[in-house]
N, C-alpha and C positions, 0 to 999 in steps of 0.2 A: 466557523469557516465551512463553505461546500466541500464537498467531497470533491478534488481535481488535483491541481496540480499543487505543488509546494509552494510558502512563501510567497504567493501570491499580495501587494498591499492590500490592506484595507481600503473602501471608501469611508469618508469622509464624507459626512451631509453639509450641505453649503451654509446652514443657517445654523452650525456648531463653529464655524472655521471663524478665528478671528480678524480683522482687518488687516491689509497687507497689502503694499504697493502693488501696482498692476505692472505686469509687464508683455509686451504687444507680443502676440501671438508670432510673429515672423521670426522673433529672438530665438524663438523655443528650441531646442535642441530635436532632432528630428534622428531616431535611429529605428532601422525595423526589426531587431531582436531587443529593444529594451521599451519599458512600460514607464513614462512617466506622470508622475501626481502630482501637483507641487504641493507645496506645506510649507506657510510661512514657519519661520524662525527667526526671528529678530530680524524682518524685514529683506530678508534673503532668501531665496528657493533653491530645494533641494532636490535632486531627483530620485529612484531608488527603482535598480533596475531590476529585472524580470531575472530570473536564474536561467543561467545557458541549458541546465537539462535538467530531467527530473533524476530524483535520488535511487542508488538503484535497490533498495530494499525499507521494509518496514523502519528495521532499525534506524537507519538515516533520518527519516521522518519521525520518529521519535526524539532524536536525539538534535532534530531541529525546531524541535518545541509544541509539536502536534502531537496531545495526547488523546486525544480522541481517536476510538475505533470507527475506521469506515474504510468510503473506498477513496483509494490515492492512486495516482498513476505514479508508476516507476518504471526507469531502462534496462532494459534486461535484454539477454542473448548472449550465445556461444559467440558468433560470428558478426551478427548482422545487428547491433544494438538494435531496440525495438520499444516504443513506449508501450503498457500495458499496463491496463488497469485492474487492479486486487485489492483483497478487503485486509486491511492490516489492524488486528488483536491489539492495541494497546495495554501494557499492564506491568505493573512492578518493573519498572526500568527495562523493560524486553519489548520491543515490536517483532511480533506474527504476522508472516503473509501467511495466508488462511486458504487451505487449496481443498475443503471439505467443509460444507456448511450445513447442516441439518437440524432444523427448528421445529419442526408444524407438521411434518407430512404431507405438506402443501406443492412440490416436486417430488416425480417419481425417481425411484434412483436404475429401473429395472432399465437399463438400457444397451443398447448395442455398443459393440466395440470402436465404429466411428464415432460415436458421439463421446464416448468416454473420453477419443483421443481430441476430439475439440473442444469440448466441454458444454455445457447446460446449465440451465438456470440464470439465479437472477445475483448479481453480487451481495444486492441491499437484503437479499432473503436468502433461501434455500439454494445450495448452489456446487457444482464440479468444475476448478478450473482449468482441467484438461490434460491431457500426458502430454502433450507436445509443449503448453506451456510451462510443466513443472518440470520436463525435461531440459529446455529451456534458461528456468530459473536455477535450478542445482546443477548443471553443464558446468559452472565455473565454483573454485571454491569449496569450501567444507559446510556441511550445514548440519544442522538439527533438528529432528523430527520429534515433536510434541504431538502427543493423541491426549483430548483431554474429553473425559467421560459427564456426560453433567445427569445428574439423576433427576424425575420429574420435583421432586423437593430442593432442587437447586443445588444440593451441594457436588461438590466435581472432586474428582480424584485423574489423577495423570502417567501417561505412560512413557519414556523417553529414550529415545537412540541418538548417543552423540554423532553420530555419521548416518546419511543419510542421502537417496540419489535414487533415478532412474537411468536406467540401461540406452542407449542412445538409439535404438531402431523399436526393440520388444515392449520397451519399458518395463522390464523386469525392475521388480523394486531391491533396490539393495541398500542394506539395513546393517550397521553395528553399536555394539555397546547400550546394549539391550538395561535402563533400571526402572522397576517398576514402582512408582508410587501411588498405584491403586487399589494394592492389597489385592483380593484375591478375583475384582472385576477385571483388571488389566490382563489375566492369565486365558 
C-alpha cells in the first residue's frame, strides 16, 4: 500500500475478477464520502466504504493492520482537528510517530528558530516535524518519548521517558521518568 490515508480498498485488475452479473450503472448507489468497488460474491455486490477520518496516531494504524513504516496521514490537534502527514516506526507491536529523522547528512539540521517551529525536510528522508506540530500532537493525552541511537554498524540502543510534551507558546520540552537502555551512550 502507498503511503496516505488508511484502509484505503485495494484495486482489483479486471482480468483477475471473476464473472459476475452486470448491473446498470444508474442502480449504483451514489454517496460523496463513501468509495465504492464492487466485488462479486456469489453473484451479489458489495460495497466497502472509505473510513470517515484518519486514525489519529501511529499506534492506530498499526493496530489496523499496516505494519509497514512510512508515511500515513493522521488527525491531530488541541482544538481544530487537522489531518497531517508523519512517518510512523513500525515495530514489535508499537507504532512511532517519528518527529526526528537523521540518515545521511543529506539535510542540514543548523537552522533558525522559525523553521524549527515549522519544520524541514523531507518525511520519506532526512527530516524535523516541527514544534508547532509536536506541540500539537502531545496537547492532548500522555505520551512517550523514545530516542533511539543507531550506531554506523547498525546496532541501536534506546533511551526512554514515560511522559513526555512540549510547553504550549516556548516549547520548552518537558520530560519525566527518565530509563536508560543505552548504557553509557544514552548519558
Amino acid at each position: 500500500m502507498s503511503p496516505g490515508r488508511l484502509l484505503k480498498s485495494p484495486r482489483i485488475p479486471q482480468n483477475q475478477l471473476p464473472a459476475a452479473p452486470q448491473m446498470p450503472k444508474s442502480r449504483l448507489p451514489r454517496d460523496r464520502h463513501s468509495s465504492y468497488q464492487l466485488l462479486p460474491t456469489r453473484h451479489q455486490f458489495s460495497s466497502i466504504p472509505e473510513p470517515t477520518e484518519p486514525p489519529a496516531d501511529c499506534q492506530e494504524i498499526l493496530d489496523a493492520g499496516q505494519s509497514t513504516s512510512g508515511v500515513y496521514t493522521i488527525l491531530h490537534g488541541d482544538q481544530d482537528m487537522q489531518d497531517m502527514q508523519v512517518y510512523c516506526r513500525m515495530e514489535s507491536g508499537k507504532g512511532y510517530i517519528v518527529f526526528q529523522r537523521r540518515l545521511d547528512g543529506s539535510v542540514s539540521f543548523n537552522r533558525t528558530w522559525q523553521e524549527y517551529a515549522e519544520g524541514f525536510g523531507d518525511l520519506t528522508g532526512e527530516f524535523w516535524l516541527g514544534n508547532q506540530k509536536l506541540r500539537s500532537l502531545t496537547g492532548n493525552g500522555e505520551w512517550e518519548l523514545v530516542i533511539t541511537l543507531r550506531a554506523f554498524d547498525g546496532e541501536e540502543a534506546r533511551v526512554r521517558y514515560e511522559k513526555f510534551g512540549l510547553h504550549w507558546y516556548i516549547y520548552w520540552l518537558i520530560v519525566s521518568g527518565f530509563t536508560n537502555e543505552a548504557g553509557d551512550a544514552g548519558t
